[in-house]
C-alpha positions as CSV (number, residue, x, y, z in Angstrom):
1,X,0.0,0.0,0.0
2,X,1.5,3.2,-0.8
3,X,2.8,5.8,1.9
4,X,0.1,8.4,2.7
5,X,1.7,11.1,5.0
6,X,2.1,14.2,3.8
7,X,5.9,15.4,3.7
8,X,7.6,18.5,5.3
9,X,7.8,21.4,2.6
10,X,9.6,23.7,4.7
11,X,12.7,21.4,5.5
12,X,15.5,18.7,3.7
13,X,16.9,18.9,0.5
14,X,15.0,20.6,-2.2
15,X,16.3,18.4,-5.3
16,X,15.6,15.6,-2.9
17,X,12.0,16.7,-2.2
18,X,11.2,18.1,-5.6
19,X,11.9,14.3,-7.3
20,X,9.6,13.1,-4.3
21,X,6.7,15.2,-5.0
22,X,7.6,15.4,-8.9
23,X,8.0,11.6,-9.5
24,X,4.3,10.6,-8.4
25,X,3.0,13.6,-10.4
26,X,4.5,13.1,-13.2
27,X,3.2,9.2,-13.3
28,X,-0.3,11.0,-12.3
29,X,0.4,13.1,-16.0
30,X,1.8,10.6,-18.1
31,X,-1.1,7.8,-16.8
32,X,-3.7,10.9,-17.2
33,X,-3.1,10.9,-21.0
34,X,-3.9,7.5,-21.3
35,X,-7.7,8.5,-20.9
36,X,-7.6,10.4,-24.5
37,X,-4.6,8.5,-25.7
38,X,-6.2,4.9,-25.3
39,X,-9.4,5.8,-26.5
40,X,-7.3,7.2,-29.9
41,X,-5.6,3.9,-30.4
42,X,-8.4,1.5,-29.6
43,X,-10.2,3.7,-32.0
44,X,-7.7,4.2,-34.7
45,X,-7.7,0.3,-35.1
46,X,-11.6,0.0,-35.7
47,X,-11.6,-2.4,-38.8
48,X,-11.0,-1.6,-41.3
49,X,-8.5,0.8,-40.6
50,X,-8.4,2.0,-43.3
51,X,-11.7,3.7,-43.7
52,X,-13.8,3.6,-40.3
53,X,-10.4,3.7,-38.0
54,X,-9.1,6.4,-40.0
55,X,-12.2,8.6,-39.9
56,X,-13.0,7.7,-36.5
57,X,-10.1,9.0,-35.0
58,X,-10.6,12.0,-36.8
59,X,-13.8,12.7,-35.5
60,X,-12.4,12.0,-32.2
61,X,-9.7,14.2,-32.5
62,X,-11.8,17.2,-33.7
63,X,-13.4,16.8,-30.2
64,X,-10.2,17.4,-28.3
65,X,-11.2,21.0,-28.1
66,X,-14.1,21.0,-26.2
67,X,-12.7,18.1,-23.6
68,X,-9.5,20.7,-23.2
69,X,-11.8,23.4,-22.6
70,X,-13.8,21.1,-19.9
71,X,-10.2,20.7,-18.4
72,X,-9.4,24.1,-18.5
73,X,-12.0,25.2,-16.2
74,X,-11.1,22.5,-13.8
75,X,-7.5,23.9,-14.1
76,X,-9.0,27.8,-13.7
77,X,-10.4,26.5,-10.2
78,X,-7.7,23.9,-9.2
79,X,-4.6,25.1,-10.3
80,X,-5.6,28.8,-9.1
81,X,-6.6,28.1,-5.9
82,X,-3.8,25.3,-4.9
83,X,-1.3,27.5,-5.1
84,X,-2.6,30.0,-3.0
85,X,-4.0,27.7,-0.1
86,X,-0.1,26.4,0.2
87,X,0.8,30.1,0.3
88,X,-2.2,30.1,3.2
89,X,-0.3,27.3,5.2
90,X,3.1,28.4,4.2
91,X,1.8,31.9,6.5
92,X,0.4,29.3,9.0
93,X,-3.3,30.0,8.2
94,X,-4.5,26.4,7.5
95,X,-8.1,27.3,8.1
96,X,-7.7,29.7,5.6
97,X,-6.3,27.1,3.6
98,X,-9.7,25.1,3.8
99,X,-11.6,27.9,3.0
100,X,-10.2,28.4,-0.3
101,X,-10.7,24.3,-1.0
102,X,-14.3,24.4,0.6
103,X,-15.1,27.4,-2.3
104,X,-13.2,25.7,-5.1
105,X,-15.0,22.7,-4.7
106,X,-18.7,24.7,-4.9
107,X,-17.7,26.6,-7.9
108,X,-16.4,23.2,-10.1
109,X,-19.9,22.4,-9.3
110,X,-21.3,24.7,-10.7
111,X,-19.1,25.0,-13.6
112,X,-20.0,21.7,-14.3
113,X,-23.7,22.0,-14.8
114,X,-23.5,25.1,-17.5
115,X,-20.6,23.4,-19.3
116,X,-22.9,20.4,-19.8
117,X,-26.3,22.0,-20.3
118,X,-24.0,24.4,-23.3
119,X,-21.7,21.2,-24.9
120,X,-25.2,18.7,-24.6
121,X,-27.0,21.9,-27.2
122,X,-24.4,22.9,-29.3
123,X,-22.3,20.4,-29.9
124,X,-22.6,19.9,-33.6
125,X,-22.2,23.3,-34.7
126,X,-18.9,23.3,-32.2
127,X,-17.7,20.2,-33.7
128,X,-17.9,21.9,-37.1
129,X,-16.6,24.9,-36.1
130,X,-13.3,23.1,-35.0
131,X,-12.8,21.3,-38.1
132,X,-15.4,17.9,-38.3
133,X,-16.4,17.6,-42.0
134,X,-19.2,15.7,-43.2
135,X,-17.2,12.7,-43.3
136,X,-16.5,12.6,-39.4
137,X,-19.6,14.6,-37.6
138,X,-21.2,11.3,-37.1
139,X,-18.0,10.3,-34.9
140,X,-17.7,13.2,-33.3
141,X,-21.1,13.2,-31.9
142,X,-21.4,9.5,-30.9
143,X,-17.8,10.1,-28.7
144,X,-18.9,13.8,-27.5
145,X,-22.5,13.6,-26.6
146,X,-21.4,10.9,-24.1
147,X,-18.4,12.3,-23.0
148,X,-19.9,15.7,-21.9
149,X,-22.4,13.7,-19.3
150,X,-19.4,13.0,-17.3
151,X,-18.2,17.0,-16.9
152,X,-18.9,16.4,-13.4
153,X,-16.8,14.0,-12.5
154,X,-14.0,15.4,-14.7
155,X,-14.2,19.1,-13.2
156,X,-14.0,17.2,-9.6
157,X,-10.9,14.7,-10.5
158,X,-8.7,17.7,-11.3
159,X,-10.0,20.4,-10.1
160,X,-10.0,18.7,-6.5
161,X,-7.2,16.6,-7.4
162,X,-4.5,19.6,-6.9
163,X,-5.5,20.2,-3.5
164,X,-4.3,16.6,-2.5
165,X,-1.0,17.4,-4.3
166,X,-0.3,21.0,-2.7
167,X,-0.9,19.3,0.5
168,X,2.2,17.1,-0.4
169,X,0.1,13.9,-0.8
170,X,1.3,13.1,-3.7
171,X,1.3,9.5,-4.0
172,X,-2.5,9.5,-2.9
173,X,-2.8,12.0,-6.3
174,X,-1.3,9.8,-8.6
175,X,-3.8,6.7,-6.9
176,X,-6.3,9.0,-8.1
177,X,-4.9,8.7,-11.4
178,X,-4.1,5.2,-11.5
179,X,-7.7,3.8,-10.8
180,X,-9.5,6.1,-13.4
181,X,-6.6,5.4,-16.1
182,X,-6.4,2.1,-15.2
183,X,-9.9,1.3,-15.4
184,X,-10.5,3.4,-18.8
185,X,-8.0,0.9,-20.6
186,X,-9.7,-2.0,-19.4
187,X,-13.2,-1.0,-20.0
188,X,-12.1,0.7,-23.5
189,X,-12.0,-2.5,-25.7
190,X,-14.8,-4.2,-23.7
191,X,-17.0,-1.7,-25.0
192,X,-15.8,-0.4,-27.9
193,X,-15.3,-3.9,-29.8
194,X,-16.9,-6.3,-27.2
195,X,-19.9,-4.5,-26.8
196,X,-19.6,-2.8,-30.6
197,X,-20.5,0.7,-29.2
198,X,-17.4,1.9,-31.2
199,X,-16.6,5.7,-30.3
200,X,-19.6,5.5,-27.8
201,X,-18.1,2.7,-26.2
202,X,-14.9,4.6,-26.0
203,X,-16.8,8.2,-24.1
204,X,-18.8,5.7,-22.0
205,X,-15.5,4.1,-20.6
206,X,-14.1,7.0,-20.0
207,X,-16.7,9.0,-17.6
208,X,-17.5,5.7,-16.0
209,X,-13.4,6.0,-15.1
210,X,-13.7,9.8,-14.2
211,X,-16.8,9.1,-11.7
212,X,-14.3,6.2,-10.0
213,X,-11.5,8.8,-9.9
214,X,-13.8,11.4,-8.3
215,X,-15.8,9.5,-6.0
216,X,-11.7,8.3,-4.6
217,X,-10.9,12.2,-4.2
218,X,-14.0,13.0,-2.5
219,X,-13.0,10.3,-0.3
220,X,-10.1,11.5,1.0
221,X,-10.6,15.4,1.1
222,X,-13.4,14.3,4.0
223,X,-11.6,11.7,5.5
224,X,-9.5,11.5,8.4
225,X,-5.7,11.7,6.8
226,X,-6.1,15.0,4.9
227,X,-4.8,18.6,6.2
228,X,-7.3,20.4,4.7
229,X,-10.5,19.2,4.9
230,X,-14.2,19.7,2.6
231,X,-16.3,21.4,5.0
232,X,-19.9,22.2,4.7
233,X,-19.3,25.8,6.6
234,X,-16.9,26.3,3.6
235,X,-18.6,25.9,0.5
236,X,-20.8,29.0,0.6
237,X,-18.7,31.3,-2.4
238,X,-17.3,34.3,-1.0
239,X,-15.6,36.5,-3.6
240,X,-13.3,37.9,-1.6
241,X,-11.8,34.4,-1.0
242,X,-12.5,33.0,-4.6
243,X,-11.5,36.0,-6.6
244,X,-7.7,35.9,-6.1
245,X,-7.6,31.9,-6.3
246,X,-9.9,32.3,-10.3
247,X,-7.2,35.5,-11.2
248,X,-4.1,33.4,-10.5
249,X,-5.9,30.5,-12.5
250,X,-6.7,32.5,-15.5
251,X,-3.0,32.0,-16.8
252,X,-3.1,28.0,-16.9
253,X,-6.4,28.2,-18.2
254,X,-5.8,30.6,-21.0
255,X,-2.8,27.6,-21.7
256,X,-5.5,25.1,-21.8
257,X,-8.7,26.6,-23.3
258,X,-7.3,28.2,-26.5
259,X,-6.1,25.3,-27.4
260,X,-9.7,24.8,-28.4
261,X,-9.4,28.4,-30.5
262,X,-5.8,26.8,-31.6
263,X,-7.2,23.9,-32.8
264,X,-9.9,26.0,-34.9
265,X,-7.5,27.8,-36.5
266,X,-5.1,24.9,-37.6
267,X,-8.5,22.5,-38.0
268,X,-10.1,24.9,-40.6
269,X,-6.9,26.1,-42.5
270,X,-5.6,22.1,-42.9
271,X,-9.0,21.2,-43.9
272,X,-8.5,24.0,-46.3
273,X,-4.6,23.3,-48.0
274,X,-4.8,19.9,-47.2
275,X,-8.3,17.9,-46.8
276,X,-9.1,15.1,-44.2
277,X,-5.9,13.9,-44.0
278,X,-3.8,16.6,-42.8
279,X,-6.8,17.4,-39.5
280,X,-6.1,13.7,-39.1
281,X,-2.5,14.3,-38.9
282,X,-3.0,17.0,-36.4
283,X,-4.8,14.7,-33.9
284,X,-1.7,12.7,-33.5
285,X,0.4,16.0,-33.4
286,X,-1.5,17.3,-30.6
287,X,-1.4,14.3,-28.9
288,X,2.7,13.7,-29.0
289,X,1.8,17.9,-27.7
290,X,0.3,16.1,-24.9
291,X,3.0,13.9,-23.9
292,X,5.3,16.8,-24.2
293,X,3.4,18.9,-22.2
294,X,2.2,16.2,-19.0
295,X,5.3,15.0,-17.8
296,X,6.7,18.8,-17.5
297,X,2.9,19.8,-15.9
298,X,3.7,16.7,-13.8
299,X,7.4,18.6,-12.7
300,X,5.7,21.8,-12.1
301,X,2.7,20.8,-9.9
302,X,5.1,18.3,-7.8
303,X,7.3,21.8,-7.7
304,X,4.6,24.3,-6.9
305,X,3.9,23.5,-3.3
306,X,7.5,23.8,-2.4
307,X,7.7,27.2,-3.7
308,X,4.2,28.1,-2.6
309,X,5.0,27.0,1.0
310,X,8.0,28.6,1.1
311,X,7.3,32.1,-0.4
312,X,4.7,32.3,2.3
313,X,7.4,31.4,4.9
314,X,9.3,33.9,3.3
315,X,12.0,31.7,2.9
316,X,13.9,32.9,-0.1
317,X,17.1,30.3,-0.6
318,X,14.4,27.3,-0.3
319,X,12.3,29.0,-3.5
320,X,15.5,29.7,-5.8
321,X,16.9,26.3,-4.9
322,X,13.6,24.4,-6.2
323,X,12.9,26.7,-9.0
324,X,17.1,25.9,-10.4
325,X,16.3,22.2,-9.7
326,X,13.1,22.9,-11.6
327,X,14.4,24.9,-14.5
328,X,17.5,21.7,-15.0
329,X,14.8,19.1,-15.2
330,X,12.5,20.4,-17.1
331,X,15.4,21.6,-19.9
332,X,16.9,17.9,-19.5
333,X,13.6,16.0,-20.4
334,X,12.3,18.5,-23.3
335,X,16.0,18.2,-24.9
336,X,15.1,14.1,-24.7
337,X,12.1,14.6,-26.1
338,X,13.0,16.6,-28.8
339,X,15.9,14.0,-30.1
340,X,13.4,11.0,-29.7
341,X,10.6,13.0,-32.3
342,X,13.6,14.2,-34.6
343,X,15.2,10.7,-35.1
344,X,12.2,8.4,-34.7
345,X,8.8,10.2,-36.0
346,X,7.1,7.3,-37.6
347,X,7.6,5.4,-33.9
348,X,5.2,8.0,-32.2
349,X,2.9,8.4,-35.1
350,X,2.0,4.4,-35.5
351,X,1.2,4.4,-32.0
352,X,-2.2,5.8,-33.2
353,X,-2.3,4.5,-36.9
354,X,-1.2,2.2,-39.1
355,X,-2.6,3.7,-42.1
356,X,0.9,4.1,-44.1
357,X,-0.7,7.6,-45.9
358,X,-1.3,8.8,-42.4
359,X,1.8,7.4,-40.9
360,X,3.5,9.2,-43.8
361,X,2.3,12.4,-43.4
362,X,2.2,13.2,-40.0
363,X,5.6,12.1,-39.4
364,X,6.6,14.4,-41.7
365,X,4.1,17.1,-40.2
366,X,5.4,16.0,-36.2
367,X,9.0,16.9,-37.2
368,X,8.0,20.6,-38.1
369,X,5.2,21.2,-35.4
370,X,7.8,19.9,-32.4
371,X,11.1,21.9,-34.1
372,X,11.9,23.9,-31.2
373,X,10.4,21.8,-28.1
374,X,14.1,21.5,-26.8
375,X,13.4,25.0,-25.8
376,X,9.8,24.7,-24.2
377,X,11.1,23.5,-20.3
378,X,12.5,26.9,-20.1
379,X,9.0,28.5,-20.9
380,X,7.0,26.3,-18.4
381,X,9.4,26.3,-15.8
382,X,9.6,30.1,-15.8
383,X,5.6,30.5,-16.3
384,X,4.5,28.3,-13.6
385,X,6.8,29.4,-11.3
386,X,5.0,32.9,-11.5
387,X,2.1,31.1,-11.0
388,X,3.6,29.3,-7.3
389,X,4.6,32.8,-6.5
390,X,0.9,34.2,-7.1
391,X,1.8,36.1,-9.8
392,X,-0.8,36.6,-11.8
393,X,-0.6,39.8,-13.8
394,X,2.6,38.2,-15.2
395,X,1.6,34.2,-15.6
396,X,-1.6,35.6,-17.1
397,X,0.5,37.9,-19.9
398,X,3.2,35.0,-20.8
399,X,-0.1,32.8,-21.6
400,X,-1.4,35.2,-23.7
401,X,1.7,36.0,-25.9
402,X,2.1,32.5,-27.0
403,X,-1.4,31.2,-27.3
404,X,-3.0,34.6,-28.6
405,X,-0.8,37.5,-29.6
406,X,2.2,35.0,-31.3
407,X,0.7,31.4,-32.2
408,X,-2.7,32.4,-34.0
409,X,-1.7,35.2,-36.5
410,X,1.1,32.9,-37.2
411,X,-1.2,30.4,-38.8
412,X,-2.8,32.7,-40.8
413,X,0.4,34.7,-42.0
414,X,3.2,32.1,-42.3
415,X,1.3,30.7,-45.8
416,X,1.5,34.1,-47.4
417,X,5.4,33.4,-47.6
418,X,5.5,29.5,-49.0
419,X,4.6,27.3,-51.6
420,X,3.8,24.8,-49.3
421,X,0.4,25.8,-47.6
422,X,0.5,22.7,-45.2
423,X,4.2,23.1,-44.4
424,X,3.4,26.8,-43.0
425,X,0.8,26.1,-40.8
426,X,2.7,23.4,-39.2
427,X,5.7,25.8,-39.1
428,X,3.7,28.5,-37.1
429,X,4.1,26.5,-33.9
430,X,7.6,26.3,-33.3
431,X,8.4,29.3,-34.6
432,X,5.7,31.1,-31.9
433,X,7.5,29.0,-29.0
434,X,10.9,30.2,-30.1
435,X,9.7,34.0,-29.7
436,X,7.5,32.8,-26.7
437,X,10.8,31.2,-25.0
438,X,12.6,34.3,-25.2
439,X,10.2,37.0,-24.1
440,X,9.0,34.3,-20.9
441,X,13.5,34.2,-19.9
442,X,13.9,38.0,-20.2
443,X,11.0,38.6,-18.1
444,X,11.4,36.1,-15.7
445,X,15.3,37.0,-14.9
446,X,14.5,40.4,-14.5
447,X,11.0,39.8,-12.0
448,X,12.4,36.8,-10.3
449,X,15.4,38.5,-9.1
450,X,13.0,41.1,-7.9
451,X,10.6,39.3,-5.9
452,X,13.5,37.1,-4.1
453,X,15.2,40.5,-3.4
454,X,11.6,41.5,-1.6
455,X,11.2,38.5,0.1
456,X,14.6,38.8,1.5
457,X,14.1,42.1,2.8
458,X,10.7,41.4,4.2
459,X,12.2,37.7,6.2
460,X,14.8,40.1,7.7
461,X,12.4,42.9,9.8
């Protein structure tokens, strides 16, 4: 049975404490995936693959937009207030702490009720809108009409879930994890070719997974081993409490939601130079984006309630310590990454389909998209360490450069200067995280040095 005690954030070695938070966390990321990823590569084998699996995972993929926007408002709540209740202890106000989980939890709620009641009416007009074509609605629909009953479940599994992890339970997070992962992959064939439900066997397994997941964190957050607990006398909103935790959350939920917008604009302008196939190629692009991004989500959440802790224990050597340990790990596994994509595309790409025009063209496509991912560790390290540190005028710009003011005229202008329509649009990514990198370093060396020079000053008096 795994260990669950919390650990001391305020004492030991950093490196050694960051790899003991990170490690669980970034298992919890990397098995997370598994929920879209599986349901990808059970359903991009659907015989024959060359027609139905093909299509099928199209029309799957062009759903990936709304279920990152689902998870975006689960990271607005979660990821904005877990930082900011370990600030809470870190200043030894643990009921203060509990208040910001009790009003988290009431506004994932309620989140979750108009996110259905919208997705459950509009969902075929959204589905076109972000690139389904009349070849793949059908698909689409099957997988998200199901998948958006469960919004529940998913806005409490993560949403909640980073409240168990700033608290330093991290092994009780990944568990989380584990059992909704675990059980997706095994219900996912039963239903999708056992059963023949196809897609909708796929959606079904899935929120039957999230409910497990959720019904596991609700089970520990009232239970007798967690710091902070879910109290009744906390769930009533109060703005003054929930305001700061939804303004610090705004950054890693502009990260996640436009990547719906993202996908719109590289849906419709592939579906425009390049038909069906290139949209199909950009499901499994985005989803190698996934595994690029969840392991270094998983370093940065296992990191964020050391610095949290410590900022509000004004402790300044403790927060530069873990943020170099941070900054070298996250560098290290994006350089990895980077090599493994460059020398062995077709590997990655066959992982979702076998179709050898597909395979083709998307490993040609995943070589361009991921050009300058080597780089990327820098940017997240830097941008959710602002975030750790509560600041949210600054986390909130970087995630706006990229996503917004950089990465979507891009799209749109880098085709003006080449032959090769398709080429372009793939092109506009790395070239807007190579710009993105180097505004994100500047600004960080610059406000980082600042705030430590503060917190210094303050720790002294």
């Amino acid at each position: 049975m795994m260990n669950q005690k919390s650990v001391d954030l305020g004492s030991g070695k950093v490196s050694k404490l960051l790899f003991s938070l990170a490690l669980p966390t970034i298992t919890s990321q990397i098995v997370n995936m598994l929920y879209n990823l599986v349901d990808r590569i059970y359903i991009g084998h659907m015989k024959p693959v060359d027609t139905v699996g093909a299509l099928a995972l199209t029309g799957v993929g062009v759903c990936l937009p709304i279920i990152m926007i689902i998870s975006a408002f689960a990271a607005l709540v979660g990821m904005g207030g877990a930082p900011r209740a370990s600030i809470q202890e870190g200043r030894g106000d643990p009921e203060g702490s509990q208040r910001i989980m009790g009003n988290s939890f009431t506004l994932l709620v309620i989140t979750a009720v108009v996110l259905t009641v919208v997705f459950q009416n509009f969902a075929e007009p959204l589905l076109l809108t972000f690139g389904a074509s009349g070849n793949t609605i059908g698909y689409a629909l099957d997988y998200l009409k199901i998948y958006t009953m469960g919004t529940l479940f998913v806005q409490v599994t993560l949403g909640m879930n980073a409240y168990i992890t700033a608290q330093g339970f991290t092994t009780v997070s990944m568990k989380t994890v584990l059992i909704g992962a675990g059980l997706n992959t095994l219900l996912d064939p039963i239903f999708i070719f056992g059963f023949g439900l196809g897609v909708r066997g796929a959606a079904l397994a899935t929120i039957l997974s999230q409910a497990v997941s959720a019904a596991w964190v609700l089970r520990f957050l009232t239970g007798p081993k967690t710091k902070w607990r879910l109290r009744r006398e906390d769930l009533r909103p109060r703005p003054k409490v929930f305001l700061p935790c939804l303004a610090l959350g705004l950054s890693p939920f502009i990260m996640q939601s436009t990547e719906s917008l993202i996908a719109v604009c590289f849906n419709s302008s592939l579906l425009k130079y390049g038909g069906d196939l290139a949209v199909g190629a950009m499901t499994v692009l985005t989803s190698m984006m996934q595994f690029a991004m969840m392991p270094l989500q998983g370093l940065t959440q296992g990191c964020q309630p050391i610095i949290s802790y410590n900022f509000g224990a004004r402790n300044a050597r403790r927060v530069k310590d873990a943020f170099a340990c941070l900054l070298k790990s996250c560098v290290v596994y994006s350089a990895v990454l980077w090599a493994a994509v460059q020398l062995f595309p077709r590997v990655f790409v066959q992982i979702f389909n076998n179709t050898p025009e597909l395979v083709d063209y998307a490993a040609w496509a995943l070589r361009i998209y991921m050009g300058t991912t080597c780089l990327f560790g820098v940017q997240i390290a830097c941008q959710q360490t602002f975030v750790a540190l509560g600041n949210a005028k600054t986390s909130l710009f970087l995630a706006v450069l990229r996503k917004i003011i950089l990465l979507i005229p891009l799209i749109y202008i880098l085709p003006n200067f080449f032959a090769d329509k398709t080429f372009a649009v793939f092109l506009a990514e790395p070239a807007a995280d190579f710009l993105a990198v180097t505004a994100t370093a500047s600004m960080f060396a610059v406000q980082f040095k600042r705030s430590m020079a503060e917190l210094e000053g303050s720790a002294e008096k």
